[in-house]
C-alpha positions as YAML, in Angstrom:
chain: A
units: angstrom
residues:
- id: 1
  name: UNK
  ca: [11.01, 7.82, -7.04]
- id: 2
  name: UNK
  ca: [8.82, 6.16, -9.24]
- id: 3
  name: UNK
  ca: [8.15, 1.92, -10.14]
- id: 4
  name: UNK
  ca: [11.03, 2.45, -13.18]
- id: 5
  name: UNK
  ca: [13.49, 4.08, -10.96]
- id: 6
  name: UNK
  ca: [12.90, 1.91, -8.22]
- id: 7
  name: UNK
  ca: [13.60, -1.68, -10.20]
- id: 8
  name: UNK
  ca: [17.02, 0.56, -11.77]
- id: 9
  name: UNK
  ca: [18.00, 0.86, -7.94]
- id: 10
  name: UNK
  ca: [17.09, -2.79, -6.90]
- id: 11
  name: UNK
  ca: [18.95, -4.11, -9.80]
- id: 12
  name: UNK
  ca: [22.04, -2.27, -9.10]
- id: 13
  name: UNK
  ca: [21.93, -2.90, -5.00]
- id: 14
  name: UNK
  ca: [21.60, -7.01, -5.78]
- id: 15
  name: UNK
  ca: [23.02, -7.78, -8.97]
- id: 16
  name: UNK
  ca: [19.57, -8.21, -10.51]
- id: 17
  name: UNK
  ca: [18.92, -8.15, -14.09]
- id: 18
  name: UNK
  ca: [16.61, -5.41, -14.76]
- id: 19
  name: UNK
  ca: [13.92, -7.70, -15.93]
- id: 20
  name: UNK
  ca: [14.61, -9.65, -12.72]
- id: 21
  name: UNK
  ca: [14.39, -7.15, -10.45]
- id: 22
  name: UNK
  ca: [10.58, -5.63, -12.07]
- id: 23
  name: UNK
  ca: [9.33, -9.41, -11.46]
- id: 24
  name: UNK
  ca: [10.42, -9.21, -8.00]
- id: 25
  name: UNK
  ca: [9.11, -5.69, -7.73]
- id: 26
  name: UNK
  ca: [5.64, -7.01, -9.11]
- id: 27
  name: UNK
  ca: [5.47, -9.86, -7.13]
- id: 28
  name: UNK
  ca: [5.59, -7.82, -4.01]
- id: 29
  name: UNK
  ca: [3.68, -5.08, -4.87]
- id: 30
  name: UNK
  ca: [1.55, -5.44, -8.08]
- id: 31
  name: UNK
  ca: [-1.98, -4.08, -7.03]
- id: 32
  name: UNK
  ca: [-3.61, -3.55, -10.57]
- id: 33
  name: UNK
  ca: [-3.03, -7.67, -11.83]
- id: 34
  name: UNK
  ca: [-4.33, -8.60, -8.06]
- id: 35
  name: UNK
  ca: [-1.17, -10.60, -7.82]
- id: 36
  name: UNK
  ca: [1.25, -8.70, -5.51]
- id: 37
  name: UNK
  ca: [1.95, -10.43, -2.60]
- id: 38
  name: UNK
  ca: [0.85, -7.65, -0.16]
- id: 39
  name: UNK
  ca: [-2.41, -6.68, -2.56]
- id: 40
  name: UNK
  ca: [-3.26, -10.44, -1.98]
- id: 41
  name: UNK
  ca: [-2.60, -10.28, 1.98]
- id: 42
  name: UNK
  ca: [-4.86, -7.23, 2.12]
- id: 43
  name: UNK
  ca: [-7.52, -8.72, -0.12]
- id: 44
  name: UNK
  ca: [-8.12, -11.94, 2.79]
- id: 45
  name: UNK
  ca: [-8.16, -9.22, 5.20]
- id: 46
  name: UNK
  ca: [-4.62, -9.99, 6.93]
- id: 47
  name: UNK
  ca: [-1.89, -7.28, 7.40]
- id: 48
  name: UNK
  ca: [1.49, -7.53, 6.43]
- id: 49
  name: UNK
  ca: [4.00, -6.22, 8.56]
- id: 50
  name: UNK
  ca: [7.76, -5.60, 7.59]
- id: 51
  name: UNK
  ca: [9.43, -5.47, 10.89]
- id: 52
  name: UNK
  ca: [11.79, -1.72, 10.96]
- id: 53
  name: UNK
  ca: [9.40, -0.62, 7.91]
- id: 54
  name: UNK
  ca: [5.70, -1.22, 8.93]
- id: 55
  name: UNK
  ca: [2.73, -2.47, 8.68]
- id: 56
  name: UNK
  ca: [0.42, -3.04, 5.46]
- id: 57
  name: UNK
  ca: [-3.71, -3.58, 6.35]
- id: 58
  name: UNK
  ca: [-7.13, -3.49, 5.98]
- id: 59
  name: UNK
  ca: [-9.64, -1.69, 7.52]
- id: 60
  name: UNK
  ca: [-13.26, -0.91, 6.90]
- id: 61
  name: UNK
  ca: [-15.27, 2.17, 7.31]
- id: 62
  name: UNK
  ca: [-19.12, 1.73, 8.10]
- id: 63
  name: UNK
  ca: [-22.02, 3.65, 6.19]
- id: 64
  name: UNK
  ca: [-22.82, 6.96, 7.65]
- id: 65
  name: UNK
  ca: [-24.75, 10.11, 6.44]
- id: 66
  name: UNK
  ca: [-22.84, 13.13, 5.15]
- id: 67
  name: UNK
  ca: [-23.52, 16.33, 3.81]
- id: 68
  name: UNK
  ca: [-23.22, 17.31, -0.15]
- id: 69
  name: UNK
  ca: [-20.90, 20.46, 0.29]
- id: 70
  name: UNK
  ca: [-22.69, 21.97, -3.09]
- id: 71
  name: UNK
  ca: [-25.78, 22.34, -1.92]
- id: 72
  name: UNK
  ca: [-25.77, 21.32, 1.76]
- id: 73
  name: UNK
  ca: [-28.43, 18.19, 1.15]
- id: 74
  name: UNK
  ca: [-27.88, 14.66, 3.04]
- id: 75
  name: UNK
  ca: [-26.17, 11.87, 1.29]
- id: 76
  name: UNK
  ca: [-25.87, 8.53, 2.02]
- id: 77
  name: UNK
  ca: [-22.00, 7.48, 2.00]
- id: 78
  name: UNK
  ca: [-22.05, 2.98, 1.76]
- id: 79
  name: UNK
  ca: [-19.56, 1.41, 4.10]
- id: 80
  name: UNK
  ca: [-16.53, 0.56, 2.50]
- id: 81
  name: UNK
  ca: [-12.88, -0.73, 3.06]
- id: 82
  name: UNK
  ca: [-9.03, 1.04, 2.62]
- id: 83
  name: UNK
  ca: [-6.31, 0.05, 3.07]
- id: 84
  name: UNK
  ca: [-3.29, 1.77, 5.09]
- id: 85
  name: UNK
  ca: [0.21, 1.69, 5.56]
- id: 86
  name: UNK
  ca: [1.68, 2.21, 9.28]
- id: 87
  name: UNK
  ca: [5.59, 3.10, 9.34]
- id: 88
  name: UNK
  ca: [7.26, 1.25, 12.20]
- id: 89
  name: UNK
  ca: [9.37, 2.75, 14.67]
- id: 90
  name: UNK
  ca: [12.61, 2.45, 13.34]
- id: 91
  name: UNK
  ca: [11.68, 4.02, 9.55]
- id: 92
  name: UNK
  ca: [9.48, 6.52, 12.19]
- id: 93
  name: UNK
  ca: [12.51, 7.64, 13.77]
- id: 94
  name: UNK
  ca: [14.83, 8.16, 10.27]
- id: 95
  name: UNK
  ca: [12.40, 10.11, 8.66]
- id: 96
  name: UNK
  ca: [11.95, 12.09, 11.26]
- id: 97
  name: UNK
  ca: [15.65, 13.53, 11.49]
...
């Protein structure tokens, strides 16, 4: 399912315009204005968590030394942060039927 499909099938499951239901969609989730909701969470380094869905976050990876796989010389890899998405038990336990 992609964003376009997604806003079709939120319009249709709460009476949403279609307009409506893409500003609700980007207020949540919009990652590339930095004014989603979650995006904004993650950015102050708190985690969002949808209870029966999951759990939205942060975390940060520190510097370390790795190996170029080309030619087998050391690199230097900076520290850096991700974020990650952690289903919760209840989505867990419907995908996994």
């Amino acid at each position: 399912m992609n964003k376009k499909e997604m806003i079709a099938k939120l319009a249709k499951n709460t009476g949403l315009s279609q307009a409506k239901a893409g500003e609700v969609l980007n207020a949540i989730f919009a990652a590339e204005s930095g004014k989603g909701i979650i995006a904004v969470e993650l950015d102050a380094g708190r985690k969002v968590t949808i209870p029966g869905f999951g759990t939205f976050g942060s975390k940060s990876r520190a510097a370390r030394t790795g190996t170029n796989p080309a030619n087998g010389k050391k690199i230097q890899i900076s520290a850096r942060s991700y974020a990650y998405f952690k289903p919760g038990k209840t989505l867990r336990e419907r995908v996994a039927k």
